[in-house]
Backbone of each chain as ProteinMPNN parsed JSONL, in Angstrom:
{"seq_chain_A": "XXXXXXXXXXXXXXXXXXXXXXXXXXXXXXXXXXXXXXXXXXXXXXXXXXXXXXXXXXXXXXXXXXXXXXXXXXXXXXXXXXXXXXXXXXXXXXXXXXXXXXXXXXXXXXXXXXXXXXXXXXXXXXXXXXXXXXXXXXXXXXXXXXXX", "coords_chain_A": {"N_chain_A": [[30.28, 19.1, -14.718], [31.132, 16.072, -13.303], [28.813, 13.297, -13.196], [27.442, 11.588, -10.022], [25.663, 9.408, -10.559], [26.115, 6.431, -11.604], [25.51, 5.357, -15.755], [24.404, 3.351, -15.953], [23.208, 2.555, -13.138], [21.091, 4.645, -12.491], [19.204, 4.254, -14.721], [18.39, 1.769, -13.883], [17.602, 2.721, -11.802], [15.82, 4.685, -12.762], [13.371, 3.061, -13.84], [12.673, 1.383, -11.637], [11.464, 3.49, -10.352], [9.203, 3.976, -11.721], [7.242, 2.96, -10.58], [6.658, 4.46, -9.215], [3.898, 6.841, -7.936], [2.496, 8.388, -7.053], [3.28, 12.137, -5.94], [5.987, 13.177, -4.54], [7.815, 15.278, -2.429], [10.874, 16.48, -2.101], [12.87, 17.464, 0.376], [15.585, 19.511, 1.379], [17.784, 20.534, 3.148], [20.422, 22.644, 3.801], [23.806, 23.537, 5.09], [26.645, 26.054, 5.356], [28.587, 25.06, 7.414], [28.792, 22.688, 6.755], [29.945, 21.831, 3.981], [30.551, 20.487, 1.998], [29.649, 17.678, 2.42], [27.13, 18.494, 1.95], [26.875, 19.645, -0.396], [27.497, 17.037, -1.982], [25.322, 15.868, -1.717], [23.052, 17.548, -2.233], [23.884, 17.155, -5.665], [23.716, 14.471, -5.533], [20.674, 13.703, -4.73], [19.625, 16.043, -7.039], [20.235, 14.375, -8.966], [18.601, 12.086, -8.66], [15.845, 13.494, -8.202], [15.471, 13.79, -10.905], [14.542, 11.69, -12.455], [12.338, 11.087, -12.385], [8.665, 12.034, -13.13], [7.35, 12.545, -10.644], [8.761, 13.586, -8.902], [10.208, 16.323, -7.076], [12.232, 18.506, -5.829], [13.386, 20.936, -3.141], [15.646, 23.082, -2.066], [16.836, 23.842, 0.457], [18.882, 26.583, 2.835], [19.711, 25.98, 6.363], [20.537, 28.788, 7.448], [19.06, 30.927, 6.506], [16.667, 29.863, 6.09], [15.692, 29.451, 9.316], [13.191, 28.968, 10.492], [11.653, 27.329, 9.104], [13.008, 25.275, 9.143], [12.991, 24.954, 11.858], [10.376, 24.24, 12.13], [10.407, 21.782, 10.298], [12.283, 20.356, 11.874], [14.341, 20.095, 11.581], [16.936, 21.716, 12.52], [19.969, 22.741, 12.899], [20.64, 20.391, 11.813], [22.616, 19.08, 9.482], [23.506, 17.467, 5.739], [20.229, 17.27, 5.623], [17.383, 15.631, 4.976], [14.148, 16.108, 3.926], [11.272, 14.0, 3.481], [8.324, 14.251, 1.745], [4.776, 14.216, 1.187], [3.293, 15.34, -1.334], [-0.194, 17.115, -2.66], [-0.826, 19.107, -5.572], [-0.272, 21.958, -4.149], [-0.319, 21.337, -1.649], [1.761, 20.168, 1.089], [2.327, 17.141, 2.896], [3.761, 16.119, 5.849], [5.284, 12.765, 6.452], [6.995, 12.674, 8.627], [9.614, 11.638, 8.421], [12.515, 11.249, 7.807], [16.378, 11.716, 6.471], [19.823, 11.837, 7.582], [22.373, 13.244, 6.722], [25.03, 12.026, 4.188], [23.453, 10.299, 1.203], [24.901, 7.663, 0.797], [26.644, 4.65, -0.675], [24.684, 2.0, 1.293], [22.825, 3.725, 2.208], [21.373, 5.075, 0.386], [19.965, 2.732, -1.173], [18.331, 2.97, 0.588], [17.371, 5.681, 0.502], [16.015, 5.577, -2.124], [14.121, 3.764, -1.299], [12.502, 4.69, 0.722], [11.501, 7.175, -1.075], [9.63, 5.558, -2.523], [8.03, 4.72, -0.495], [7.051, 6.796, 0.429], [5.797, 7.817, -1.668], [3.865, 5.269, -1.825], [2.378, 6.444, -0.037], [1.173, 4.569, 1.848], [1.903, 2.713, 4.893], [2.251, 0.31, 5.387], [2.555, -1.072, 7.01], [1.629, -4.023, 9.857], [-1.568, -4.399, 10.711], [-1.848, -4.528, 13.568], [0.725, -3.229, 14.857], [0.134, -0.439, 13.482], [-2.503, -0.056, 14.341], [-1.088, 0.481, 17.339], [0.415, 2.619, 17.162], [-0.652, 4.516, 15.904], [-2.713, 5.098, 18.048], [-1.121, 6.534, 19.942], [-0.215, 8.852, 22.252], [1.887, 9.996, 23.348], [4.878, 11.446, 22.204], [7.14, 10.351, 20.042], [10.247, 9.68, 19.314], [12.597, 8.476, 16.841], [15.93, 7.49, 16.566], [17.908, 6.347, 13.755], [20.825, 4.83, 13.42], [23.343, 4.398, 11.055], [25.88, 3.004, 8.627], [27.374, 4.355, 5.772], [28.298, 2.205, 4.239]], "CA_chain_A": [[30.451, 18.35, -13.462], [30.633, 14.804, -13.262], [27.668, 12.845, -12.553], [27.408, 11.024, -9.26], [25.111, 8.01, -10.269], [26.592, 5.85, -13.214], [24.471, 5.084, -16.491], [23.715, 1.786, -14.862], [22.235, 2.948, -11.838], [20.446, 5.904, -12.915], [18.572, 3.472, -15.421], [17.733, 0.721, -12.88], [16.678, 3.507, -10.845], [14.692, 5.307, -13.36], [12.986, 1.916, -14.042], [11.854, 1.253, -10.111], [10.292, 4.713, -10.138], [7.719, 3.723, -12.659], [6.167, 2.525, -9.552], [6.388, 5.914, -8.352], [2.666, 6.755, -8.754], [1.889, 10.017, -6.077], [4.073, 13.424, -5.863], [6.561, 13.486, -3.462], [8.033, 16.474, -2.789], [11.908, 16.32, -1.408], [13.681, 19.619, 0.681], [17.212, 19.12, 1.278], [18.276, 21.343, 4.15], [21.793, 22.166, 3.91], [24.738, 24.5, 5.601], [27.842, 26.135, 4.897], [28.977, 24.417, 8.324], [29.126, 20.845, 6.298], [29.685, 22.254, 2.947], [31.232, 19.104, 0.801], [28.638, 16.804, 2.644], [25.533, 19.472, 1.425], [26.94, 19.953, -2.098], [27.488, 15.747, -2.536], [23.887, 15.541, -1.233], [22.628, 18.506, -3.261], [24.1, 16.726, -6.759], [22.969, 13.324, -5.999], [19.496, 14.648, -4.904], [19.332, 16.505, -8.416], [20.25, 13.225, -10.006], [17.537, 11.269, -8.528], [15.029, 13.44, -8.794], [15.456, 13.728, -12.505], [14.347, 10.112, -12.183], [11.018, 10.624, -12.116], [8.349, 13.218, -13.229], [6.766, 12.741, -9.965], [10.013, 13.808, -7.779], [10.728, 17.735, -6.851], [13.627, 18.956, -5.464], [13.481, 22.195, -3.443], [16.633, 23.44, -1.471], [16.775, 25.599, 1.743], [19.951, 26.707, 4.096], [19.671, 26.397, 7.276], [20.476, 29.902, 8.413], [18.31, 31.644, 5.847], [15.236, 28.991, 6.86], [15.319, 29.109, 10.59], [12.016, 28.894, 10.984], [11.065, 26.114, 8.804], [14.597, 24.243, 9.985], [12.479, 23.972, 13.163], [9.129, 23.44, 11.492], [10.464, 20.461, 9.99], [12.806, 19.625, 13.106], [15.78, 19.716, 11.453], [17.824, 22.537, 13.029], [21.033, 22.207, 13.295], [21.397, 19.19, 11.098], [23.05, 19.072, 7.995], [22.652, 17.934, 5.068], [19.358, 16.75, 6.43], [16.709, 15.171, 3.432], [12.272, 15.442, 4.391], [10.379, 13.32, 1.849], [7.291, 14.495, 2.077], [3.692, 13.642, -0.181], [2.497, 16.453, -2.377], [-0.484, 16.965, -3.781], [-0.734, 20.112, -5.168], [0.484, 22.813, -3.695], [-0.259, 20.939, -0.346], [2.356, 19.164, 1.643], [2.023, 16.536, 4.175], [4.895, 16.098, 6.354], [5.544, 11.752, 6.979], [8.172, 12.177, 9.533], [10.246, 10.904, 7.584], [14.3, 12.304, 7.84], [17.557, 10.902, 6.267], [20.326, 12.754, 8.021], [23.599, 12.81, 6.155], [24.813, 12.028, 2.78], [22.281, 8.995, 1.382], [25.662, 6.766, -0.496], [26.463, 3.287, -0.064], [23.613, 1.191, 1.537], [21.875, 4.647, 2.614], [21.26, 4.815, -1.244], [18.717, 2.35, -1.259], [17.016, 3.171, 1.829], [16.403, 6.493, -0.15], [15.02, 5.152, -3.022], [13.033, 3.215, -0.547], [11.757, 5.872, 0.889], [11.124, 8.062, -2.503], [8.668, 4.503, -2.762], [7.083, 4.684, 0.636], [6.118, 8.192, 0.653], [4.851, 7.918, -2.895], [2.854, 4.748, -1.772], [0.973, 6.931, 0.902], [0.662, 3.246, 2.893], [2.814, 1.856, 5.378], [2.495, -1.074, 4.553], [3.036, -2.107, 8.281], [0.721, -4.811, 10.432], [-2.422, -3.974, 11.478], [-1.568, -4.464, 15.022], [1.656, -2.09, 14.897], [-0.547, 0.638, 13.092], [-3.054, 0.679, 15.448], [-0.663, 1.057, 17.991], [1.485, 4.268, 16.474], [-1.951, 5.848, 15.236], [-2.882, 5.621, 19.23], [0.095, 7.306, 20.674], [-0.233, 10.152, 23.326], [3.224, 10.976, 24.012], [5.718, 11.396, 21.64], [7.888, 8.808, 19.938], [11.283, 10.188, 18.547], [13.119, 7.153, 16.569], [16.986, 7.544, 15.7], [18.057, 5.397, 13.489], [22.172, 5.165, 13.068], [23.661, 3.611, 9.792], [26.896, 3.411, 8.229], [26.976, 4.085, 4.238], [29.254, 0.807, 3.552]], "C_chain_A": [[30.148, 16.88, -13.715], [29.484, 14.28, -12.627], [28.271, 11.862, -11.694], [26.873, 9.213, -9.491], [25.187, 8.035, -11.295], [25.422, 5.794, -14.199], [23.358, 4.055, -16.219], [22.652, 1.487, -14.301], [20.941, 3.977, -12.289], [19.198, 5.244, -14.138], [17.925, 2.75, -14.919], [17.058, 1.373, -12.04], [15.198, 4.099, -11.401], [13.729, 4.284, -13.738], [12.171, 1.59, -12.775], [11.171, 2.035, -9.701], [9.243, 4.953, -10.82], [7.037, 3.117, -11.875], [5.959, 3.599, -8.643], [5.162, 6.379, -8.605], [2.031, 8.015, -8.607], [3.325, 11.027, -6.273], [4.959, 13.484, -4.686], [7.759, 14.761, -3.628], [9.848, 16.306, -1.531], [12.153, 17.416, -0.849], [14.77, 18.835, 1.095], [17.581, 20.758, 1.878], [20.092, 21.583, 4.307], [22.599, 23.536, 5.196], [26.116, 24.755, 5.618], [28.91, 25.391, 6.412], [29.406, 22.709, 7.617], [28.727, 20.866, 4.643], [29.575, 21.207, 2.067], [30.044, 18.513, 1.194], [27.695, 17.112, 1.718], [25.621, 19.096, 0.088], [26.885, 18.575, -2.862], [25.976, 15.221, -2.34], [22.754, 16.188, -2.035], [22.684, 17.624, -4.795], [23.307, 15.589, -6.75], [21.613, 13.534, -5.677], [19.084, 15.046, -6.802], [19.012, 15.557, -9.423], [19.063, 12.531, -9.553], [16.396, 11.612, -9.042], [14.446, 14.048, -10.185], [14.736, 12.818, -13.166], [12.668, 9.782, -12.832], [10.349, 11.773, -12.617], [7.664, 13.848, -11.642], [7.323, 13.091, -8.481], [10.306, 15.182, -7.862], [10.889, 17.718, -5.834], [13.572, 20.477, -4.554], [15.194, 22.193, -2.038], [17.056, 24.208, -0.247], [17.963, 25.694, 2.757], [19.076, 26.791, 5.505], [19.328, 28.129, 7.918], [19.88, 30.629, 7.615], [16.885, 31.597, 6.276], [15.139, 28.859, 7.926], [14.244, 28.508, 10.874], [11.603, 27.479, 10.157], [12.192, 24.979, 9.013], [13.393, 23.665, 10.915], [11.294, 23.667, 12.96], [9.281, 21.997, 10.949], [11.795, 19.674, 11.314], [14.137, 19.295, 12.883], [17.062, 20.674, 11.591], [18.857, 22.019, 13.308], [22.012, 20.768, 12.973], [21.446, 19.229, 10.273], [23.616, 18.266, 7.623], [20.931, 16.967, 6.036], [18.445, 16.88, 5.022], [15.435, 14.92, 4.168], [11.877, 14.446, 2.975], [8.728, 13.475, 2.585], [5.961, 14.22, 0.867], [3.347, 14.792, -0.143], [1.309, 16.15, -3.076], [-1.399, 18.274, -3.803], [0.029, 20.911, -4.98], [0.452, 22.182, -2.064], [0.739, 19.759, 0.067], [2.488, 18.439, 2.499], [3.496, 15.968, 4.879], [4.477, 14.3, 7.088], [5.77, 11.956, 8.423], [9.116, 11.737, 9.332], [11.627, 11.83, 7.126], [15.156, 11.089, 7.245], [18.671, 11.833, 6.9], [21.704, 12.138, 7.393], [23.791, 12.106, 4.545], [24.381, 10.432, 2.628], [23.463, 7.948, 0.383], [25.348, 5.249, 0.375], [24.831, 2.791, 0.16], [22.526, 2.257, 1.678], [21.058, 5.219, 1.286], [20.339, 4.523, -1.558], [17.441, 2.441, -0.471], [16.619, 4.713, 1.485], [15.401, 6.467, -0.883], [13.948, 4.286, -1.986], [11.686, 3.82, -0.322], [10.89, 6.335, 0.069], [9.616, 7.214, -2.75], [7.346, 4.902, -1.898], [6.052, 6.239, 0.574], [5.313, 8.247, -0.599], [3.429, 7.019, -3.064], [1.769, 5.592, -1.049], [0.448, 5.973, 1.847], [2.096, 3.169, 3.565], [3.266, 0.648, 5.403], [2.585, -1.964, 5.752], [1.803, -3.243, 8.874], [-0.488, -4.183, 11.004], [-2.46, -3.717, 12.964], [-0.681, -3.169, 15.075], [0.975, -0.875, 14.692], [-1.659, 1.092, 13.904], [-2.256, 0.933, 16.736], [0.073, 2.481, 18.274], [0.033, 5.103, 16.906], [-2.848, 6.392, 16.965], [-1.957, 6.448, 20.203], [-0.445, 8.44, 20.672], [0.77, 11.045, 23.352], [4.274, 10.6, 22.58], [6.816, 10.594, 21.092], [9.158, 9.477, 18.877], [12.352, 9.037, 18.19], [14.486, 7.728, 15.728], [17.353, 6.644, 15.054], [19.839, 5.253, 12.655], [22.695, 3.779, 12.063], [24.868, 4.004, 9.534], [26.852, 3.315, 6.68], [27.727, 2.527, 3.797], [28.526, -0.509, 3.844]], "O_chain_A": [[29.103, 16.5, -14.242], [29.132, 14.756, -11.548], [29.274, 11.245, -12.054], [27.329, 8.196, -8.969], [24.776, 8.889, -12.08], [24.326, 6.116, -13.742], [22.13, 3.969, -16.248], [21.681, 0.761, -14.51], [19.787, 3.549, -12.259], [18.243, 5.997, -14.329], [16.738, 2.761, -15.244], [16.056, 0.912, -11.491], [14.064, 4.079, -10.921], [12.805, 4.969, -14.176], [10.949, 1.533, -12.91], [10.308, 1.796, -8.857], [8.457, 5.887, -10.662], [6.038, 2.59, -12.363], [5.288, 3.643, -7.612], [5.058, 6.442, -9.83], [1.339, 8.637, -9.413], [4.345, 10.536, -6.759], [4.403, 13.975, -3.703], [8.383, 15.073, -4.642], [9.772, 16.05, -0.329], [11.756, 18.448, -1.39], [14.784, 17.605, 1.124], [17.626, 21.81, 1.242], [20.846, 20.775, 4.85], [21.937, 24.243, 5.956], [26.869, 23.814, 5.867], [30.113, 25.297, 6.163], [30.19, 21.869, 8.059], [27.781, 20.308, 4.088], [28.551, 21.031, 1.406], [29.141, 18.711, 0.381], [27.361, 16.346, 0.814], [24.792, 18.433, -0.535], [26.446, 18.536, -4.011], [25.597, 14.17, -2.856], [21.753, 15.592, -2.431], [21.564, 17.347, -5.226], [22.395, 15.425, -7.561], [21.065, 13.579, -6.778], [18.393, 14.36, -7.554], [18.159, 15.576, -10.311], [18.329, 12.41, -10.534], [15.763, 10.953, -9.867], [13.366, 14.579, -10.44], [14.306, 13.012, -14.303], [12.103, 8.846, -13.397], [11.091, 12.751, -12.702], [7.478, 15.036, -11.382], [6.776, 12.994, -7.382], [10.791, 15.414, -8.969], [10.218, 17.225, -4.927], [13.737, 21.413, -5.337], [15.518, 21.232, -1.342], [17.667, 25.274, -0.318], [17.996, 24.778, 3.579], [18.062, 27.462, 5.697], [18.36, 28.557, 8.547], [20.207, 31.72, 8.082], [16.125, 32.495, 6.639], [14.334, 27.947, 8.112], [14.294, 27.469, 11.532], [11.211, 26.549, 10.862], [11.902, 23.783, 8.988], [12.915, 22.531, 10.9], [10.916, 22.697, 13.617], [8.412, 21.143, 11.124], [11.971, 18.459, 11.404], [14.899, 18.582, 13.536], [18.074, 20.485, 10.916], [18.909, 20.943, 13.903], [23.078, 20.281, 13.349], [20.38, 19.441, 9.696], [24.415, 17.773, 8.419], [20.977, 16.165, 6.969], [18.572, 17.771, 4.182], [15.313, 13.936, 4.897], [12.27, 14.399, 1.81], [8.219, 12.965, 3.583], [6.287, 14.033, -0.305], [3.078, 15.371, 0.909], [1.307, 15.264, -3.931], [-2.22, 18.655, -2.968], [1.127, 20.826, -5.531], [1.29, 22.648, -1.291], [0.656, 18.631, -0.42], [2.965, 19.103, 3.419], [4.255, 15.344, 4.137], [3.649, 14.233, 7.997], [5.006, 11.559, 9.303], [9.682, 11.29, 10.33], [11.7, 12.785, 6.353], [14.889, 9.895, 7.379], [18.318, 12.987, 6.657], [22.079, 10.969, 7.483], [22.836, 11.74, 3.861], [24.687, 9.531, 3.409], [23.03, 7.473, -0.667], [24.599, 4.839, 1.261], [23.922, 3.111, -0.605], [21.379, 1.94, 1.36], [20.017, 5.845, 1.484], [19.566, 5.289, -2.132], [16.248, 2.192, -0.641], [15.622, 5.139, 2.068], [14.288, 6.967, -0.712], [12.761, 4.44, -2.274], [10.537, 3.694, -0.745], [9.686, 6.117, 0.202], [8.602, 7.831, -3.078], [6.212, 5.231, -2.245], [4.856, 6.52, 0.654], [4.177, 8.719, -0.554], [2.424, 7.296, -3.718], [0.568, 5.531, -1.312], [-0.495, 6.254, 2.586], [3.16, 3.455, 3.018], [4.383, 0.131, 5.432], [2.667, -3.192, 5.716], [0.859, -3.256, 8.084], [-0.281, -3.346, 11.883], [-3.063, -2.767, 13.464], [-1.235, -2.095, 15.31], [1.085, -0.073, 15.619], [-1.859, 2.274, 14.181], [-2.841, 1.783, 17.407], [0.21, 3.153, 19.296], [-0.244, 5.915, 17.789], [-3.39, 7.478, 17.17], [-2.397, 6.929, 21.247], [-0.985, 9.047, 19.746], [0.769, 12.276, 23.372], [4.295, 9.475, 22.081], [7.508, 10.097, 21.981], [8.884, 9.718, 17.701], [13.008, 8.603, 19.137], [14.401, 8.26, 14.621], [17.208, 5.624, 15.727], [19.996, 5.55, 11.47], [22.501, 2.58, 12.261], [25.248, 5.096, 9.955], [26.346, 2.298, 6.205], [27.328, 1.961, 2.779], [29.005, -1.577, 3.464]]}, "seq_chain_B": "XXXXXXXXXXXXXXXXXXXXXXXXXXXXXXXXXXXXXXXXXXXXXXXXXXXXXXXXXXXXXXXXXXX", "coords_chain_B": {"N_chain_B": [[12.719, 1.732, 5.773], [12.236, 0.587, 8.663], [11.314, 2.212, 11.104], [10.891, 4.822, 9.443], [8.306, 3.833, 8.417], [6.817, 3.629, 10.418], [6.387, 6.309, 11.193], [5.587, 7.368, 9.338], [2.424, 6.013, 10.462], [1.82, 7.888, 12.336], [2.149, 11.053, 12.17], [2.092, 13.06, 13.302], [2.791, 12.706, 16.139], [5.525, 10.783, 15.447], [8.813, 10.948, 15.044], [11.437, 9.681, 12.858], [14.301, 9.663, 12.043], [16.994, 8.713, 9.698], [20.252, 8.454, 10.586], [23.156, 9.108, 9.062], [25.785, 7.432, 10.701], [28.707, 8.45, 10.134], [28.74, 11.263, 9.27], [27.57, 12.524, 11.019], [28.957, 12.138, 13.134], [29.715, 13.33, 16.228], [27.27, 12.625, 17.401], [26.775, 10.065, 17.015], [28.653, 9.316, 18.815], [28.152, 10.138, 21.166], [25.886, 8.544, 21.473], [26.795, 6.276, 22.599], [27.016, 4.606, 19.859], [27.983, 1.574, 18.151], [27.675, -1.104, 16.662], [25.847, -1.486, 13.43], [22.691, -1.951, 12.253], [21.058, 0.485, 14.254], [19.108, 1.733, 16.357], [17.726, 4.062, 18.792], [15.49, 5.214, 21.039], [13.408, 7.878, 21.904], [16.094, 9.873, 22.916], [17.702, 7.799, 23.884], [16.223, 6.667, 26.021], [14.811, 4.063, 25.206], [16.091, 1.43, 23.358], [17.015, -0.482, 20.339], [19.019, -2.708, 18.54], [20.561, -3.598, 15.55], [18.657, -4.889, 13.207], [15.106, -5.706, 13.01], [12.89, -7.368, 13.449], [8.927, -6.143, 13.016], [7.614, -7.026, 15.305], [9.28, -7.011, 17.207], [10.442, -4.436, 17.347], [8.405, -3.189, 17.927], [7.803, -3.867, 20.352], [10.038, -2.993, 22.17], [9.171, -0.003, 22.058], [7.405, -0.154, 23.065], [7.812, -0.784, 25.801], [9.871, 1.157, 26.256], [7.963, 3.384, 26.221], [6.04, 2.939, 27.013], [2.22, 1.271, 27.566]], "CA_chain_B": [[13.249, 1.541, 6.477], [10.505, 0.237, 9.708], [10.748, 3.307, 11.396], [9.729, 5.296, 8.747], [7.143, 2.941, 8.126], [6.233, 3.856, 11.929], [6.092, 7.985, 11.808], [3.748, 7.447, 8.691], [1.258, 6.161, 11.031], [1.356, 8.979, 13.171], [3.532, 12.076, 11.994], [2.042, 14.314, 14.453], [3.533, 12.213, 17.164], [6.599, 9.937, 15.717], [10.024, 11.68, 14.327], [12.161, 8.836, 12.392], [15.493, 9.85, 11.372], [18.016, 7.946, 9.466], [21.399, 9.066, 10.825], [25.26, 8.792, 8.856], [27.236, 8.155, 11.564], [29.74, 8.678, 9.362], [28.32, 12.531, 8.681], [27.115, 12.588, 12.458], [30.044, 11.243, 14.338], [29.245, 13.624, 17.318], [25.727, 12.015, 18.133], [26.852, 8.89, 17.418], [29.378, 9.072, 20.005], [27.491, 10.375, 22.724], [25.084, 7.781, 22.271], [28.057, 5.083, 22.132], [26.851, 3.931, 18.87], [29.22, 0.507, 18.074], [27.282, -1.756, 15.574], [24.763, -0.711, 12.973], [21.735, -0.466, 12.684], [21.367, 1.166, 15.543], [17.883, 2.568, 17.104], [17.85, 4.963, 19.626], [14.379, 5.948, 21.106], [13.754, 9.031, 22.586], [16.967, 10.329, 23.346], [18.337, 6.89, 25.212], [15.351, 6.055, 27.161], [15.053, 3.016, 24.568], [17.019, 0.929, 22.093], [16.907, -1.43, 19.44], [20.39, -2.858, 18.412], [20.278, -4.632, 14.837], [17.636, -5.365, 11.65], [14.409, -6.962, 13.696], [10.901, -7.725, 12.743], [8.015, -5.441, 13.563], [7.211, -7.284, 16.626], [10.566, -6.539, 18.172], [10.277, -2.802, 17.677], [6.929, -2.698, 19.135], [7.771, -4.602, 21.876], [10.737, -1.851, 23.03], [8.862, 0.687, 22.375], [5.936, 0.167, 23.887], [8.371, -1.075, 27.009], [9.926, 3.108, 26.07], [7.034, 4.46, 26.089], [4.647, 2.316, 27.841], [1.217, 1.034, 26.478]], "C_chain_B": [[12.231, 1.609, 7.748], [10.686, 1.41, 10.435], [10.184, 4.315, 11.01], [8.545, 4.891, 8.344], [6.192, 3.964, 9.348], [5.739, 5.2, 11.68], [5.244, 7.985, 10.848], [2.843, 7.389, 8.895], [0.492, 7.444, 11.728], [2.41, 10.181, 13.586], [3.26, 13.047, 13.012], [3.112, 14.094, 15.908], [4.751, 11.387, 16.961], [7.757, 11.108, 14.511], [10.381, 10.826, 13.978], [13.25, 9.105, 11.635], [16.711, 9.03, 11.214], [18.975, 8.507, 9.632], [22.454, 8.452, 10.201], [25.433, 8.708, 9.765], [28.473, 8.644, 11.354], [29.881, 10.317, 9.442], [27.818, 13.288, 9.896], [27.984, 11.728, 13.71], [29.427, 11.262, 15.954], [27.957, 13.109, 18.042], [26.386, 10.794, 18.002], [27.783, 8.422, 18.541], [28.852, 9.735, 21.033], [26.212, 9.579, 22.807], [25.938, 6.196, 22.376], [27.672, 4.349, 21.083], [28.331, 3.304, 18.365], [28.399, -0.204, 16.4], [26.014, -1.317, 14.982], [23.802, -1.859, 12.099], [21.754, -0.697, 13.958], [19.898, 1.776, 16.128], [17.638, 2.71, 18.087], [16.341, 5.242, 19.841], [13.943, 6.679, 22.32], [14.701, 9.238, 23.423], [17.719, 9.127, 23.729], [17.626, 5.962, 25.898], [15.381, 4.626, 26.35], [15.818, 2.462, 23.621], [17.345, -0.285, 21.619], [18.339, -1.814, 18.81], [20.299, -4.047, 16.905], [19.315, -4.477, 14.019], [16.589, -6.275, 12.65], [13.299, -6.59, 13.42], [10.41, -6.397, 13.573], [7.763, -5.558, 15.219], [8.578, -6.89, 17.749], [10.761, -5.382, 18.465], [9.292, -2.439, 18.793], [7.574, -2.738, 19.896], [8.791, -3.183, 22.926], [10.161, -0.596, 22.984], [8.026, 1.088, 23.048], [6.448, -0.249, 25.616], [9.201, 0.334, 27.33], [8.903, 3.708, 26.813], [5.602, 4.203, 27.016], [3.322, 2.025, 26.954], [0.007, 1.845, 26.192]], "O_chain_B": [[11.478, 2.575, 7.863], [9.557, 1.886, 10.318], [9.275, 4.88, 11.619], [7.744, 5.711, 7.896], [5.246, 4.73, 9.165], [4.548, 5.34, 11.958], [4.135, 8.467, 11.076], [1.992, 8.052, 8.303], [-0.669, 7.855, 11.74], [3.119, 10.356, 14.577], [4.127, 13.765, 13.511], [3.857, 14.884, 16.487], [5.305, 11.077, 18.016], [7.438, 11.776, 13.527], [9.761, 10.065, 14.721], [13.181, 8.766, 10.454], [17.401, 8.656, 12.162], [19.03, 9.434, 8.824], [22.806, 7.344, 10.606], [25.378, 9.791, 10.348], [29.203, 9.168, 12.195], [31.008, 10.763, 9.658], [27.65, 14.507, 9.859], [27.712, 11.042, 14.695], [28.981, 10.368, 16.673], [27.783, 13.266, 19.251], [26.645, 10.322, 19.109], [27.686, 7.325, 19.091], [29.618, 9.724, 21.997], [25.466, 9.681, 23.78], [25.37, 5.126, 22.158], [27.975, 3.168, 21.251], [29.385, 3.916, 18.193], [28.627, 0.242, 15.276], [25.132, -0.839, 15.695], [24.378, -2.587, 11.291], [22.216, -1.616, 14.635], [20.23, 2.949, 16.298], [17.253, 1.723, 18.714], [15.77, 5.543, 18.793], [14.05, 6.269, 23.476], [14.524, 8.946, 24.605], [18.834, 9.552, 24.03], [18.0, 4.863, 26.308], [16.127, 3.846, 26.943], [16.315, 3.323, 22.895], [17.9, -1.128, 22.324], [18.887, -0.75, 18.521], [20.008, -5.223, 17.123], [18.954, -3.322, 14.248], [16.98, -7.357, 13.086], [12.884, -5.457, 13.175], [11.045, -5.764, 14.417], [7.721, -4.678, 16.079], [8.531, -6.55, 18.932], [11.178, -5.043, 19.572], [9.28, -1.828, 19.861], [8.096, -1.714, 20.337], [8.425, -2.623, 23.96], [10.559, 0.141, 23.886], [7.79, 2.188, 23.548], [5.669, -0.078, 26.553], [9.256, 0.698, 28.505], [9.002, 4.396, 27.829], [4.66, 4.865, 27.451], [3.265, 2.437, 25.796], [-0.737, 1.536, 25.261]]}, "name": "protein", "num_of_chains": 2, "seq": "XXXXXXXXXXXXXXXXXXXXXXXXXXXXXXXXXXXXXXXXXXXXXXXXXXXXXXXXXXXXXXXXXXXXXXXXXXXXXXXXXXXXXXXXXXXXXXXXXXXXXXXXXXXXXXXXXXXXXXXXXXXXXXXXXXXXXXXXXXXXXXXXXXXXXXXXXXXXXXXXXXXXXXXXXXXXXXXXXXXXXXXXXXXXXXXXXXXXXXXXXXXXXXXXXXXXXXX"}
């Protein structure tokens, strides 16, 4: 099978993940409902986290995983990508979703990601952070992108 | 991407999902998504239109969600 991400990339990438420092642990939710999407999401997935020693990969359908579909909140969406911090056998769930295949610009806002969750910081303002970390009621943030 | 930034603070309470619209047509057309980025918060009730500092998020959400 051809590889998805050139020699190029896959180099420059493997290079930016030497700042990868913590375990992050990917799942990649897919379904035969949005097969091509899953399987282009599945490959480049594989390729990334090849990337790194500190990147695993695990895989789960939808209709096999019900239950953790809606444990992680992603029922009904496919391919749908958690990045979550590992350490261990223990996983801590961000919040943290990509929904749909990660090309184009959505690309780097993986690898972003792959970063963020590995920092374990947000990195955001003190002000902002104490405001999140006080929240009562629920805060559900879509965030719509086009890969180009 | 600053909303994931955001649900790191507080995963119990914030969801942050990057949506294809490309791969998610159907949502993006029932929330008339036109130019991207695009942030949607909870369901409609708020929304961010565009790439904008920290302080600009707050500000709608905490005008969402209240303080």
């Amino acid at each position: 099978m051809e590889k998805l991400l050139s020699d190029s990339i896959s180099s420059q990438v493997r290079e930016v993940f030497q700042q990868l420092k913590n375990p992050v642990q990917v799942m990649l939710f897919i379904s035969q409902a949005q097969a091509e999407a899953c399987d282009i999401t599945r490959q480049l997935l594989e390729e990334v986290v090849e990337l790194s020693d500190n990147l695993n990969l695990i895989v789960y359908d939808l209709a096999v995983e019900p239950e953790l579909a809606r444990l992680y909140k992603v029922a009904g969406k496919a391919p749908a990508i958690v990045m979550a911090a590992r350490e261990g056998t223990q996983i801590t769930d961000y919040g943290i979703r990509l929904l749909g295949v990660p090309s184009g610009h959505e690309f780097g806002t993986l690898i972003q990601d792959l970063l963020l969750v590995a920092g374990r910081d947000s990195g955001l303002s003190p002000q902002l952070r104490t405001y999140i970390k006080g929240l009562s009621k629920p805060l559900h943030l879509e965030v719509f992108v086009t890969p180009t | 991407m600053l909303a994931h930034q955001i649900a790191m603070e507080n995963p119990a309470m914030v969801l942050a999902e990057g949506v294809g619209a490309t791969d998610f047509q159907e949502l993006s057309q029932d929330y008339g998504i036109s130019s991207v980025p695009d942030t949607v918060i909870n369901d409609g009730a708020g929304r961010v239109v565009g790439a904008v500092p920290e302080q600009n998020m707050l500000a709608e959400i905490m005008r969402t969600i209240g303080k």
